[in-house]
Backbone bond lengths (Angstrom), bond angles and torsions (degrees), N, CA, C in turn:
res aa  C-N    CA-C-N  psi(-1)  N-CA   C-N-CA  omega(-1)  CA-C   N-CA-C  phi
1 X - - - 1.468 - - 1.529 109.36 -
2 X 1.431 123.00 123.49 1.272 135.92 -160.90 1.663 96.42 -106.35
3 X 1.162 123.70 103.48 1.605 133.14 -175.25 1.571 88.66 -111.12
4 X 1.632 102.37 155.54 1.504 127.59 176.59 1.343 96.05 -53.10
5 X 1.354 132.68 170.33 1.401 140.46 175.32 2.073 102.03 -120.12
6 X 1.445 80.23 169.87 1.489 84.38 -167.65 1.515 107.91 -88.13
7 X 0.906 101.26 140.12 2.013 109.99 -177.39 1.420 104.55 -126.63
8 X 1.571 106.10 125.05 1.542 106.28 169.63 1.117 109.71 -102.41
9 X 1.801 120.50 115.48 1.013 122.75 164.37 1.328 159.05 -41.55
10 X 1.600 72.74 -53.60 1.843 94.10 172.59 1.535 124.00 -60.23
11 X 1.702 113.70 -10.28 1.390 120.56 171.45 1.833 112.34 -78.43
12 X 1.701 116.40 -17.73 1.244 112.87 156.91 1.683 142.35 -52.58
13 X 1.630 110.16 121.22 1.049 94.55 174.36 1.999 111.66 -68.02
14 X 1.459 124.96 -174.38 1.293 115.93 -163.10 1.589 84.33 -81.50
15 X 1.417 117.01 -74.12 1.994 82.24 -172.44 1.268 137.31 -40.00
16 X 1.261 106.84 -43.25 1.892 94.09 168.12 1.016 111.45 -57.68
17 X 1.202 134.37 -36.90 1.812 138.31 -162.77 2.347 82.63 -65.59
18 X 1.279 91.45 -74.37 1.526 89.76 -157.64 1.403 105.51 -58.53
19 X 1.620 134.82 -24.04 1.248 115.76 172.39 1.503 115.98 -59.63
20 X 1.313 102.73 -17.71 1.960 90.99 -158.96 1.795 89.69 -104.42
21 X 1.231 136.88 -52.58 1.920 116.53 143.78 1.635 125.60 15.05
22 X 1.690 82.45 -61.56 1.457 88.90 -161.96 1.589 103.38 -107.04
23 X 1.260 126.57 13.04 1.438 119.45 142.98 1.919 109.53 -103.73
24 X 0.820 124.70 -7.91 1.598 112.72 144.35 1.416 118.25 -68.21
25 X 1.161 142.21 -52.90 1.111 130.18 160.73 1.275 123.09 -29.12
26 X 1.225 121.84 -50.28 1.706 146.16 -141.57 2.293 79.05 -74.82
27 X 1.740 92.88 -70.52 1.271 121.88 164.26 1.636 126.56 -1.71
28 X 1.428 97.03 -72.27 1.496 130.33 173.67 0.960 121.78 -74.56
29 X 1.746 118.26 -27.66 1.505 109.78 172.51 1.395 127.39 -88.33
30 X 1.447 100.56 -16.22 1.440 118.20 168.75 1.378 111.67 -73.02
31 X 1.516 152.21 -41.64 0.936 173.77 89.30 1.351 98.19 24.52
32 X 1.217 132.42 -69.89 1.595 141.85 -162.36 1.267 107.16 77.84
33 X 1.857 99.97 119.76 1.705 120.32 171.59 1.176 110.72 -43.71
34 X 1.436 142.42 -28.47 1.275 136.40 -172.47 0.991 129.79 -91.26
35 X 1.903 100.60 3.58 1.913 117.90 179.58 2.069 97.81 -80.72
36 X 1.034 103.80 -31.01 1.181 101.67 -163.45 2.218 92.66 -111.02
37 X 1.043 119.30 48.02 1.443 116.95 -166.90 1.705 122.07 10.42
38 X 1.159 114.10 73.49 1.533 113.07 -152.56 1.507 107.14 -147.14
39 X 1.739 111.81 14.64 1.370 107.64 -177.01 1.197 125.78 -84.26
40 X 1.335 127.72 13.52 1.546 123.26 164.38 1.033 102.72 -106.11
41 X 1.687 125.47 -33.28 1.397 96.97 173.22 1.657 133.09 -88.73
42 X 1.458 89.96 2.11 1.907 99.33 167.81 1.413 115.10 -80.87
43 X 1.920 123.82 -12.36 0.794 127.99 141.64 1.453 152.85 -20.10
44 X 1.865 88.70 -77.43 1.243 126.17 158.83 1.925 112.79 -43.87
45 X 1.380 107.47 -71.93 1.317 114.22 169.78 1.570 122.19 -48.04
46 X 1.505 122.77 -30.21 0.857 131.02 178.46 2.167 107.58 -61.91
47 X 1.037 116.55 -91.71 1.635 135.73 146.72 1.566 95.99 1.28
48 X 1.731 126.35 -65.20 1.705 125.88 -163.14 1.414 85.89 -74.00
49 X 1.705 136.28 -27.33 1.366 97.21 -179.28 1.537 122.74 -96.65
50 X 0.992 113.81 -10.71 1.323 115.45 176.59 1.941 99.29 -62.28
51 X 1.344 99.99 -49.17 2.131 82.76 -177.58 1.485 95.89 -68.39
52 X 1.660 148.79 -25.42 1.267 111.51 179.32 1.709 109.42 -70.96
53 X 0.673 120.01 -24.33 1.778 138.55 179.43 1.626 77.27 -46.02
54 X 1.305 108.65 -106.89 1.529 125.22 164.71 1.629 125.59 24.89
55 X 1.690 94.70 -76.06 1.548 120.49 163.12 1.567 129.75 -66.16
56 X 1.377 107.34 -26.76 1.577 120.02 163.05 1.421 119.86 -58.55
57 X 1.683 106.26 -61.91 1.248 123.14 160.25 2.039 119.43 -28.29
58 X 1.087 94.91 -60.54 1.451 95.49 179.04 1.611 103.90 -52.72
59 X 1.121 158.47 -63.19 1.167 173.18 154.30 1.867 99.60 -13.58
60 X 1.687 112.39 -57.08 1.775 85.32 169.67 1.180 96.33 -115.78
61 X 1.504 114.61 79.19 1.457 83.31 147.34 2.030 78.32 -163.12
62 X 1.206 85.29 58.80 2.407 103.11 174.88 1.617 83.64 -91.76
63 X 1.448 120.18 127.56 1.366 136.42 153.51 1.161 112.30 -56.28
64 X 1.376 116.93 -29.50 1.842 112.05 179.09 2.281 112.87 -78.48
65 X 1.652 101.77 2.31 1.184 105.47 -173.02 2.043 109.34 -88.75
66 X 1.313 105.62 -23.67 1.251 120.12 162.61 1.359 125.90 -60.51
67 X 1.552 110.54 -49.55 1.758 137.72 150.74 2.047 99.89 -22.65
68 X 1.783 83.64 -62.04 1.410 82.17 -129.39 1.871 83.58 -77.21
69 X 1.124 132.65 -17.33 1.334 125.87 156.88 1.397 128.29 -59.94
70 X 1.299 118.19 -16.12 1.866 129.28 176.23 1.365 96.66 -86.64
71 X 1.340 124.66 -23.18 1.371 114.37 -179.71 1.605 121.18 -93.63
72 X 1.367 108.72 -32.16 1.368 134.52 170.50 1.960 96.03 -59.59
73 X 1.205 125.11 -30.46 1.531 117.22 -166.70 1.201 97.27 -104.87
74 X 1.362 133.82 -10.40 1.385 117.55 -178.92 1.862 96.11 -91.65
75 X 1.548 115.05 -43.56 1.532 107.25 176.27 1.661 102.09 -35.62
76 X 1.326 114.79 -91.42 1.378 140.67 153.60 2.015 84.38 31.27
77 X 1.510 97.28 -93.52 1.698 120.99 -179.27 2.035 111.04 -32.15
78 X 1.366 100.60 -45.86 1.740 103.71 -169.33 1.703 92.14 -74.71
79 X 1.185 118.63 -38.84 1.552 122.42 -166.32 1.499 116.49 -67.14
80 X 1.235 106.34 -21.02 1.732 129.23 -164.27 1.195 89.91 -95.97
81 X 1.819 120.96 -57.71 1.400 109.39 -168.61 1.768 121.14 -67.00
82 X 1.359 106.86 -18.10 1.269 123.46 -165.10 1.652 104.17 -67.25
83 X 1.637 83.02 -51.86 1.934 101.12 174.66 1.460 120.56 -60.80
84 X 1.223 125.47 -22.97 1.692 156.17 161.45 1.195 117.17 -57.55
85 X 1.667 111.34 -56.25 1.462 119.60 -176.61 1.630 106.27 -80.38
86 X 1.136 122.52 -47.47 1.702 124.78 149.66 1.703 120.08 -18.98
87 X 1.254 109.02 -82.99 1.628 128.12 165.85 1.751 107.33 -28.23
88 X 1.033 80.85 -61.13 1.939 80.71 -176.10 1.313 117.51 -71.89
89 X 1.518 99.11 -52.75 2.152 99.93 169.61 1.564 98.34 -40.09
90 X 1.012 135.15 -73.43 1.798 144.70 -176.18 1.381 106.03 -16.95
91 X 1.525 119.43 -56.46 1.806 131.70 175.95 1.323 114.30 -52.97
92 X 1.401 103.96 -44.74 1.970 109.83 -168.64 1.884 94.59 -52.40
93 X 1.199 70.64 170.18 1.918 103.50 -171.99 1.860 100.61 -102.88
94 X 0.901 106.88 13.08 1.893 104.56 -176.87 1.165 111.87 -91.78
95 X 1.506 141.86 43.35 0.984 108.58 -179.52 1.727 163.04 7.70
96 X 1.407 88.73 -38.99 2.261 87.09 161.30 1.180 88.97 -91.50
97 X 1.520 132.20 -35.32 1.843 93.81 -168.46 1.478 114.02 -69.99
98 X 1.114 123.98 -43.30 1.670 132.06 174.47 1.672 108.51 -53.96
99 X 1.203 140.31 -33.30 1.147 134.00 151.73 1.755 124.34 -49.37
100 X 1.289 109.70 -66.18 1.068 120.35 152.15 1.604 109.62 -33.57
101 X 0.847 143.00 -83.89 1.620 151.49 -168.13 1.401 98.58 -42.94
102 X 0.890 135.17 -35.60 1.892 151.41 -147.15 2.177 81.11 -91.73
103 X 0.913 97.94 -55.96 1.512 115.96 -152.61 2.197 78.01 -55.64
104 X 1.160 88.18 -86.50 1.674 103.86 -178.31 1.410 115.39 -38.72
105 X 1.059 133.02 -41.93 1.332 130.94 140.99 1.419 127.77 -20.10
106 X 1.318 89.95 -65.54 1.835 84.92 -178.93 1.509 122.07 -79.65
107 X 1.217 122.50 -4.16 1.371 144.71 179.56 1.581 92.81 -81.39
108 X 1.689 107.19 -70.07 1.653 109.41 165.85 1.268 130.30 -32.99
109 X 1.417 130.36 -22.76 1.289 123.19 -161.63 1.972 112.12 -129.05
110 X 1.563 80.34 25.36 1.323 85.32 174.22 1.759 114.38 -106.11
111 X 1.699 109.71 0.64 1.125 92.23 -170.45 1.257 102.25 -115.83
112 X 1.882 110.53 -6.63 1.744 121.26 167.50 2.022 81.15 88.11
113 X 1.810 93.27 -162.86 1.118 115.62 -159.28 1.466 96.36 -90.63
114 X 1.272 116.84 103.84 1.935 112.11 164.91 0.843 122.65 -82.67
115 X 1.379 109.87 3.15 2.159 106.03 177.87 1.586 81.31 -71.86
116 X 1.385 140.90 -13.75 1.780 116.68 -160.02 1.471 110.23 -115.15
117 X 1.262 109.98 16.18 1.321 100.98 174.06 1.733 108.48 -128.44
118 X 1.630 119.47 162.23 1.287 102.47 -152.68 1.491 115.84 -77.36
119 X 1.367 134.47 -167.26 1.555 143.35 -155.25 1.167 94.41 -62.43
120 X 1.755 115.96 -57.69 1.629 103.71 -165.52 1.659 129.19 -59.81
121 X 2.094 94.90 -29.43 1.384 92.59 175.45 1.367 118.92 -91.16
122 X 1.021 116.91 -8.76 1.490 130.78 150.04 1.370 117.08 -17.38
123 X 1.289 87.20 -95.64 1.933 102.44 -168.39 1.698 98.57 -65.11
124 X 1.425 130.27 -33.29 1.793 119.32 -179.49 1.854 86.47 -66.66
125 X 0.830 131.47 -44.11 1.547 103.86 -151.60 1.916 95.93 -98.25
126 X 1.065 108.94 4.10 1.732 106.80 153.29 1.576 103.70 -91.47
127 X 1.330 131.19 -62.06 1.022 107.42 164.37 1.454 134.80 -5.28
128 X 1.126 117.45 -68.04 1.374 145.34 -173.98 1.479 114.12 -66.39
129 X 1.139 120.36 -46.91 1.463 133.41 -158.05 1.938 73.76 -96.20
130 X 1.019 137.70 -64.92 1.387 111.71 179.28 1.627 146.93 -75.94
131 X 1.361 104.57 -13.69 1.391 118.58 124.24 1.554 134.83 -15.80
132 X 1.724 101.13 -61.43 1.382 123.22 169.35 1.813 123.55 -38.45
133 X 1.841 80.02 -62.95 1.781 106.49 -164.15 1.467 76.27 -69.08
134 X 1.022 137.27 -70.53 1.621 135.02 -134.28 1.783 97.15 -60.47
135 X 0.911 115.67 -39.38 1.807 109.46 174.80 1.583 119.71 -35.41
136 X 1.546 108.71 152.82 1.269 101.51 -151.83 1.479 111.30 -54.98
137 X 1.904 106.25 -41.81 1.479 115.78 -156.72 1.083 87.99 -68.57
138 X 1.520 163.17 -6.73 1.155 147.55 -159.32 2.246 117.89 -110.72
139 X 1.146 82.64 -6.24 1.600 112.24 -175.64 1.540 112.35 -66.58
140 X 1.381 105.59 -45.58 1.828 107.07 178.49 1.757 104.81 -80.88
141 X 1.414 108.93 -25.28 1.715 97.12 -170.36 1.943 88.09 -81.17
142 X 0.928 124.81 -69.31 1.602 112.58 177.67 1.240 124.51 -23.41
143 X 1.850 113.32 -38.24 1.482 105.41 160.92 1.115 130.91 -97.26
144 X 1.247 119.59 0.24 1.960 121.87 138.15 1.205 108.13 -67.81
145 X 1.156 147.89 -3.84 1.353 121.82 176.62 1.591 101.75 -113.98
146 X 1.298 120.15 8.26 1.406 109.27 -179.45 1.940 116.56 83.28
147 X 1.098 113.46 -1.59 1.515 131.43 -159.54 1.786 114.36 -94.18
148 X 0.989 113.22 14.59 1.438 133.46 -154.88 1.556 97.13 -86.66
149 X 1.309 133.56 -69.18 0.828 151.17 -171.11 2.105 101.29 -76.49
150 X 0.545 133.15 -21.51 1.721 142.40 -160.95 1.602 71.54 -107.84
151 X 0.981 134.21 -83.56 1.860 120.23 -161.65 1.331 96.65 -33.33
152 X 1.274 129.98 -62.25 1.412 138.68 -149.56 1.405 95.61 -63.78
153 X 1.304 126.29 -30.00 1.319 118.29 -148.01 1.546 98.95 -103.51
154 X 1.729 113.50 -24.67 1.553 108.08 173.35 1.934 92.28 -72.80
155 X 1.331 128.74 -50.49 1.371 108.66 -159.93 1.587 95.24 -61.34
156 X 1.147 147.75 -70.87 0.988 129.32 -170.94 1.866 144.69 1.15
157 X 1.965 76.97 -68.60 1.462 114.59 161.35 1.797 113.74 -54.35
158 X 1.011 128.92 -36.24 0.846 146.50 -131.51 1.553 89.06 -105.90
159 X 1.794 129.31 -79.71 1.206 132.40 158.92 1.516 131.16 -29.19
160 X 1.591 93.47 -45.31 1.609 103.23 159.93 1.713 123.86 -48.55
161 X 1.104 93.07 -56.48 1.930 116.27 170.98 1.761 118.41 -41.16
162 X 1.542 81.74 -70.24 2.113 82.17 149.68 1.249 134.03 -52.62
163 X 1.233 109.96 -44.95 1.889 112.19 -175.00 1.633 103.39 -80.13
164 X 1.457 117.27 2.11 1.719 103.05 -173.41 1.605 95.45 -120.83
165 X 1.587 107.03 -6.97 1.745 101.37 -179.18 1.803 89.30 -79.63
166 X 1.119 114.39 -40.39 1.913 132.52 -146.93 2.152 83.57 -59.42
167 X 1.439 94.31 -59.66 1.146 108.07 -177.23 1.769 133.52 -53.70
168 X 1.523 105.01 -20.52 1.238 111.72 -179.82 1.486 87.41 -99.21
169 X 1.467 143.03 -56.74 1.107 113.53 -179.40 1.615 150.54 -34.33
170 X 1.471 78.14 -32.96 1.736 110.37 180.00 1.572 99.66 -71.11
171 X 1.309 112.42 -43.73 1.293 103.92 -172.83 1.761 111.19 -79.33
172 X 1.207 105.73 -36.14 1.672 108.45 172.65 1.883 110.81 -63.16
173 X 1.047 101.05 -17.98 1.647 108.83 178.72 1.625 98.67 -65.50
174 X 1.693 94.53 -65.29 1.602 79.13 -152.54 1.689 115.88 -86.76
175 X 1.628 106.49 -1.42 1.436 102.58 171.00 1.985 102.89 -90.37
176 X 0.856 100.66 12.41 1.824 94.53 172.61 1.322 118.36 -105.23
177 X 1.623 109.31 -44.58 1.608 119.73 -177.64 1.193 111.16 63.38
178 X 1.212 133.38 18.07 1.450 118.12 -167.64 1.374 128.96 72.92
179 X 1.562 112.91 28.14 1.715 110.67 -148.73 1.432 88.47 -109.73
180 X 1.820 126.45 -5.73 1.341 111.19 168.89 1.407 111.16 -76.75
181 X 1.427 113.16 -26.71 1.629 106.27 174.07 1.472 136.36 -62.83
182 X 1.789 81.72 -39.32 1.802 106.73 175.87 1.673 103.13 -68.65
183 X 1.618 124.01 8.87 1.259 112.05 -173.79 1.556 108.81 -123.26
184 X 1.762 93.75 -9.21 1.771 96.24 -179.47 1.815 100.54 -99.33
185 X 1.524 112.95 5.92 0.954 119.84 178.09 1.432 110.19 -76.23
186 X 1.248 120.93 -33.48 1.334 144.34 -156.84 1.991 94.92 -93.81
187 X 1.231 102.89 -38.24 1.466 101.29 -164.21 1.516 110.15 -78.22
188 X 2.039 106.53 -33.75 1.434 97.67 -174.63 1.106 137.36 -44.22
189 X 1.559 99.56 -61.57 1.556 129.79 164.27 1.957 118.24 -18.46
190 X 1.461 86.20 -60.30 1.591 93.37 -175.44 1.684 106.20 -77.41
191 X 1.360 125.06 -30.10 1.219 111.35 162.34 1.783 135.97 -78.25
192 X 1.261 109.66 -17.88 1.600 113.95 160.58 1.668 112.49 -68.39
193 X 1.819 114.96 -32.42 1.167 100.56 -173.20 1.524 113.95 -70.82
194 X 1.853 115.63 -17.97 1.668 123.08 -154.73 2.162 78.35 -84.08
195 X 1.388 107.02 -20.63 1.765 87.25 -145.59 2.042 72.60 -80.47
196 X 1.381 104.49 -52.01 1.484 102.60 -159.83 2.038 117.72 -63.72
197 X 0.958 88.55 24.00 2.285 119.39 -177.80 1.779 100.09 -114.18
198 X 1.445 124.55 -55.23 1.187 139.59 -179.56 1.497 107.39 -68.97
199 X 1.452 122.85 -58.01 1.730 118.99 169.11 1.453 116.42 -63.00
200 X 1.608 114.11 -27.02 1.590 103.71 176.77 1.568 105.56 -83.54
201 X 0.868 141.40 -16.11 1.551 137.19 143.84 0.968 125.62 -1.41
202 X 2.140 87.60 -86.97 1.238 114.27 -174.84 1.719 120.79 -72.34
203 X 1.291 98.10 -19.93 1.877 88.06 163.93 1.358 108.74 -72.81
204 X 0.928 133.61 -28.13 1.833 144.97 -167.65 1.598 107.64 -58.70
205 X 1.503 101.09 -40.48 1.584 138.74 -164.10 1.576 95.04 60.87
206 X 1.586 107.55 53.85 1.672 100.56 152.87 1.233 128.25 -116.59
207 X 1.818 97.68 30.29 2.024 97.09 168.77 1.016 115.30 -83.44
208 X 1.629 123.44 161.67 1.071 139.43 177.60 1.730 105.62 -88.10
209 X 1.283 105.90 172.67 1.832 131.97 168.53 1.400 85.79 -46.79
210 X 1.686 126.89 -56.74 1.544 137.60 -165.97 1.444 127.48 -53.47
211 X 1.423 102.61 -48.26 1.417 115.27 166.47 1.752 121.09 -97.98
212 X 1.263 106.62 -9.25 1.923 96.72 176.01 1.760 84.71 -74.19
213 X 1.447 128.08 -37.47 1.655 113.83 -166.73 1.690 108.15 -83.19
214 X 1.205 114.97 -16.83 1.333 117.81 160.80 1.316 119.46 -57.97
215 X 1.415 131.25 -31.63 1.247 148.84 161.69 1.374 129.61 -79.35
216 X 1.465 109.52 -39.21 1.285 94.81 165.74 1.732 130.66 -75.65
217 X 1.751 98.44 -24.08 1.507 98.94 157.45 1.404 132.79 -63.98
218 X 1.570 107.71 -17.57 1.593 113.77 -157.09 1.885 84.91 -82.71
219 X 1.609 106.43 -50.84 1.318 99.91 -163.63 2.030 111.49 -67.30
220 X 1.517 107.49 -19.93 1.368 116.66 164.21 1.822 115.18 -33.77
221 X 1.415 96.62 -52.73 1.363 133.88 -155.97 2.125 96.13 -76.17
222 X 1.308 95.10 -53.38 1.363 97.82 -177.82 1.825 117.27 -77.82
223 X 1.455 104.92 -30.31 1.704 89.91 166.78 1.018 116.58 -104.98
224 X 1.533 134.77 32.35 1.821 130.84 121.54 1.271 114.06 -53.80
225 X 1.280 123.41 -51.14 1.620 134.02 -175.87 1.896 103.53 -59.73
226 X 1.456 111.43 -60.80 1.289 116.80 176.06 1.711 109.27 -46.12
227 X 1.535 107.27 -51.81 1.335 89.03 176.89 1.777 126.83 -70.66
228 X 1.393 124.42 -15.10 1.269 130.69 149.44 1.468 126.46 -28.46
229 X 1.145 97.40 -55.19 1.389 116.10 -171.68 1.378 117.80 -77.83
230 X 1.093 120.22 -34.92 1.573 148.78 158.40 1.761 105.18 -36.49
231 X 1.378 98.12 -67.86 1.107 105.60 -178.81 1.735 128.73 -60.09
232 X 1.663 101.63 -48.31 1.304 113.33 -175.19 1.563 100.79 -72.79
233 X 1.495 129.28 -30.19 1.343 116.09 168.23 1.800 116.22 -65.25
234 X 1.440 121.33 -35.94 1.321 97.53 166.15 1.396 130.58 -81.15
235 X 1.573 102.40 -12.02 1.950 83.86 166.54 1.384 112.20 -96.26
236 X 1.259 119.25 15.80 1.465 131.28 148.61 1.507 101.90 -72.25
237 X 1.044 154.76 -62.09 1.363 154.17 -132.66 1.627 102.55 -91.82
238 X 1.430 102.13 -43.44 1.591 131.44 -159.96 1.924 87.43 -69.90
239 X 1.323 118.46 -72.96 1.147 127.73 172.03 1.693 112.51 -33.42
240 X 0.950 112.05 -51.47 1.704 104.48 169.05 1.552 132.08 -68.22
241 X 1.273 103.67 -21.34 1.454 116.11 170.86 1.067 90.52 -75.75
242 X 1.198 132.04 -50.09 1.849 125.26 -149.94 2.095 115.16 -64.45
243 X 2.198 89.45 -35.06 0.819 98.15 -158.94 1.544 120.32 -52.27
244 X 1.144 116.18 -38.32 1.691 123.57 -168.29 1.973 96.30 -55.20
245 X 1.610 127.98 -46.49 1.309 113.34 -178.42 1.304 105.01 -85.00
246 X 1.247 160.10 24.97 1.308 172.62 107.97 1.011 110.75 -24.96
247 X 1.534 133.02 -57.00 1.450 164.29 -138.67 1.679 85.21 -100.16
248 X 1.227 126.19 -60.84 1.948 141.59 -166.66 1.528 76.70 -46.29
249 X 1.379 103.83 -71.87 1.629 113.36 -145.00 1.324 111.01 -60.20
């Protein structure tokens, strides 16, 4: 006897949580709530997801998230040109500037490409990488290379980037309240009772052809997610080991 498997929710972030909601639904309606006697409360569940739908929504659609992407593409632009103006100083025939360039280079290529990694590691490893340049010994090769003003102008960008992420959070804080949680609170309940109606069935052995494939998709559905989680907990784990030589460097 093939019963639903157990899924812990509360390890969902809210899109995974609401994508996989709304393929049980999808699931159940194809199936019909009334195979498994469950139509008021597929109801019920039905109604709690439309307000997490609702409450998600608020989250993309902050006017300061457009902001904070015009600012994220202009860093993006100073960082590229910086790496550009480097590359080419390297070609010239001047000896101090190509020394110089050599120097910044290797400072440059310690933090790789940050346009590709996401916002948070973004701006820490500009941080960092400008931190670097800004040190004293690093001050005369920036002004052989003409780069003096372009540093200034990625940190700028850069501080800006922080104060407009800090700011949309703040604002997603207090227009959310926590009301997407207070809404998956509402949803669990009614979905353990539809799964724990569907497994007492199947111990009964009174499912149909309809519902053993309702189940075997649902549980399809649930160890993609399990393996998600799998994963993001070991490069969670991996990341903490790492951290202490991270910290050296």
């Amino acid at each position: 006897m093939v019963k639903i498997v157990k899924l812990i929710l509360y390890k969902l972030r809210n899109g995974e949580y609401f994508q996989f909601m709304s393929d049980f639904k999808s699931l159940l309606e194809a199936l019909g709530p009334q195979a498994i006697h469950s139509e008021a409360e597929f109801a019920d569940f039905d109604t709690a997801l439309v307000k997490l739908d609702d409450e998600l929504r608020v989250d993309k659609g902050s006017v300061l998230t457009e902001e904070l992407q015009n600012i994220d593409n202009d860093r993006d632009k100073v960082w590229r040109a910086i790496d550009m103006r480097i590359d080419a100083t390297l070609l010239c025939t001047i000896t101090e500037e190509v020394e110089a360039a050599k120097r910044l280079r290797r400072v440059f290529d310690l933090y790789g490409d940050v346009r590709r990694i996401s916002y948070n590691e973004e701006t820490a490893a500009l941080s960092n990488l400008l931190g670097d340049l800004e040190q004293e010994e690093n001050n005369a090769f920036l002004a052989t290379c003409g780069l003096g003003e372009w540093v200034n102008r990625l940190n700028s960008l850069n501080v800006a980037f922080k104060a407009k992420q800090n700011e949309r959070d703040t604002e997603l804080a207090n227009k959310n309240s926590g009301n997407a949680k207070a809404v998956r609170i509402e949803i669990d309940p009614l979905y353990e009772l539809m799964v724990e109606r569907v497994n007492a069935m199947v111990s009964l052995n009174m499912q149909t052809p309809e519902i053993e494939n309702f189940v075997k998709e649902l549980n399809q559905k649930i160890e993609t997610l399990e393996n998600t989680l799998a994963s993001r907990e070991g490069r969670r784990n991996s990341n903490e080991e790492e951290l202490p030589a991270a910290e050296v460097n």
